[in-house]
N, C-alpha and C positions, 0 to 999 in steps of 0.2 A: 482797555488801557491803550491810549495812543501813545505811541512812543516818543517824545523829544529828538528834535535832531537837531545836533552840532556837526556844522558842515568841516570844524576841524580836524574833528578823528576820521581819518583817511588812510587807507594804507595801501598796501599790495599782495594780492597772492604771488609767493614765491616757485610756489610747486605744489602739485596735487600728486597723492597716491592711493593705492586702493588693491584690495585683497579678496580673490573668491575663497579661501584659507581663513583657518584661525593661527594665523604665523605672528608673530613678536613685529616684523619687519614686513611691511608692505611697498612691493617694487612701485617705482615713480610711474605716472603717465603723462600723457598730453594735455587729458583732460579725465575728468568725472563729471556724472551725473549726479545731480542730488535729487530725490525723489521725496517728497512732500509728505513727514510724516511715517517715513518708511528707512529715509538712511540715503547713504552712495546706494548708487545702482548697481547689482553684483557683490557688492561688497556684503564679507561675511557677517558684519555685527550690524548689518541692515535689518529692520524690520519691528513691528509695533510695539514685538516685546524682548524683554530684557534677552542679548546673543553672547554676552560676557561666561562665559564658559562657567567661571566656577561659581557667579550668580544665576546664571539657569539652571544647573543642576539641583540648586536650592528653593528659587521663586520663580518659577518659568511664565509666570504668568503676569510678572512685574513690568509695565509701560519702560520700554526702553530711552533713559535718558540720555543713552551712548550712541546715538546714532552719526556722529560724525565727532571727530577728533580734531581740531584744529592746535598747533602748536605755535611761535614764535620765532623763526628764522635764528633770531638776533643768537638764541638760547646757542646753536651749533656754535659761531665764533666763541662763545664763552666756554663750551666746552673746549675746544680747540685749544684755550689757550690753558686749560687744567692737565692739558695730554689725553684730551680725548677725541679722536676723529670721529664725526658721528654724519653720517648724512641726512638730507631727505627721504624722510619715509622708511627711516631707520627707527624710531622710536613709537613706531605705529600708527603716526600721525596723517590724517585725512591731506587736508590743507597746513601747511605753513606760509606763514603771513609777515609782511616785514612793514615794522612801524606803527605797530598796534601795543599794546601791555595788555592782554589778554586776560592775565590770570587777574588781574586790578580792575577786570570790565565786575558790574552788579548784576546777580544773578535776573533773567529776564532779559537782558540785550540784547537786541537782535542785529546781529552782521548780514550786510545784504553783500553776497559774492556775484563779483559780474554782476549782469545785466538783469539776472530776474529772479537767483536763488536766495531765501533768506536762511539764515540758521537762528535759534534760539536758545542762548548760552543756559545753561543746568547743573553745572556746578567742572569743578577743577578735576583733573586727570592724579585720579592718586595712585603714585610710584608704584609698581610692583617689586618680587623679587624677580620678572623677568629680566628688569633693568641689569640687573647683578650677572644675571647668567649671558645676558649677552656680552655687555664689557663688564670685565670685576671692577668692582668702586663706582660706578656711573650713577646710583641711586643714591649717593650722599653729595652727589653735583648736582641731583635737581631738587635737594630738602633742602627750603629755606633757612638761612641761618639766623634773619632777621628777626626782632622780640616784634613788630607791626609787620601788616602786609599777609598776603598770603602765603601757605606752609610748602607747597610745590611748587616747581617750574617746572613741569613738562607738561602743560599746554592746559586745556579746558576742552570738554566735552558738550554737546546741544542736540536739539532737534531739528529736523528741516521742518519750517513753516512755509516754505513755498521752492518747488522745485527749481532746479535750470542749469545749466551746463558750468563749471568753472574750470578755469585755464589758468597756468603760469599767466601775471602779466596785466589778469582781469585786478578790478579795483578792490576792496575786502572795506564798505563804509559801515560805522558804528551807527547803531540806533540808540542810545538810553531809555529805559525804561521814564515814564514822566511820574511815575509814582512809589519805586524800591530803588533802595541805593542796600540794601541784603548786601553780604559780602558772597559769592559762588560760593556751596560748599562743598565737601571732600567727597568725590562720587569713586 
C-alpha cells in the first residue's frame, strides 16, 4: 500500500516527552527517539508487545499498537479556556503537534516526524479514569459531544515504522493511506 501525499497536511511538532515510568504524566524533553517498531527509546510503553499496564496483565503477548502517543496542541488552549490548565506532556502524550486534526486522520496514516521518523496511526487514545484523578472533570473535556466525528480528543496512538530523532520545531507531514479512509478506532 503506497501511501498518497497531499503536500497540504503539514504541521509542527510542539513538544516531545517521554517516560522510563508508567506515570499518567511524562516530563518534557529536547528531543526523543523513536525506534522502529519498538516505541520512544526508554520509554515505558515501548516495545513489540502490548506495556499498557492493565492490558498486559491480561494479553501480554498482544502486538503493541500504543507505542507512541501523539496529541494536538490546539486541545491545551481549549482546555484552558474550560478552566483547565494542562501542559505538555501532562496527559501522557509522546509528541504534540500543532495544525494537524489527528483524531480525523483514517486509520493507516503515516506521519513522518522530522527528518526520518515515521509513525503509523492505530487507532484514537481512549480517556481513562486516570484523566479524572489527575484533574477532577478533565475526562468529559476530552468526550466528544458531537452526533459525527470522532468520540475522544485526547490524541491518537501508532507504531514507529521507521525510526529518527524528533524535536520541538521538526515538521510532523501527513501521509494518507491511498487505499482506507477506516475511521481510527477506540484503542
Amino acid at each position: 500500500m503506497a501511501p498518497a501525499r497531499d503536500p497540504s497536511l503539514e504541521g509542527k511538532v510542539v513538544a516531545v516527552a517521554a517516560d522510563r515510568g508508567h506515570h499518567f504524566s511524562k516530563p518534557p524533553q529536547d528531543r526523543i527517539v523513536l525506534v522502529e517498531g519498538h516505541g520512544v527509546e526508554g520509554e515505558a510503553h515501548a516495545g513489540p508487545f502490548v506495556r499498557h499496564r492493565y492490558l498486559a496483565r491480561r494479553r501480554p503477548r498482544l502486538p503493541n499498537l500504543r507505542q507512541v502517543h501523539l496529541i494536538r496542541s490546539e486541545l491545551f488552549a481549549s482546555l484552558s479556556e474550560a478552566g483547565f490548565e494542562v501542559a505538555t506532556g501532562e496527559l501522557g502524550e509522546n509528541i504534540a503537534t500543532a495544525g494537524l486534526d489527528l483524531e480525523l486522520l483514517p486509520l493507516g496514516t503515516l506521519i513522518q516526524l522530522g527528518p526520518a521518523a515515521i509513525v503509523e496511526l492505530t487507532g484514537l487514545r481512549t480517556p481513562c479514569v486516570f484523566i479524572d484523578r489527575f484533574r477532577a472533570g478533565l475526562k468529559r473535556q476530552v468526550l466528544s459531544s458531537a452526533e459525527t466525528g470522532p468520540p475522544f480528543k485526547s490524541g491518537v496512538l501508532g507504531v514507529v515504522r521507521a525510526g529518527g530523532p524528533v524535536a520541538a520545531g521538526d515538521t510532523a507531514r501527513i501521509l494518507l493511506p491511498s487505499t482506507s479512509s477506516r475511521a481510527l478506532p477506540a484503542l
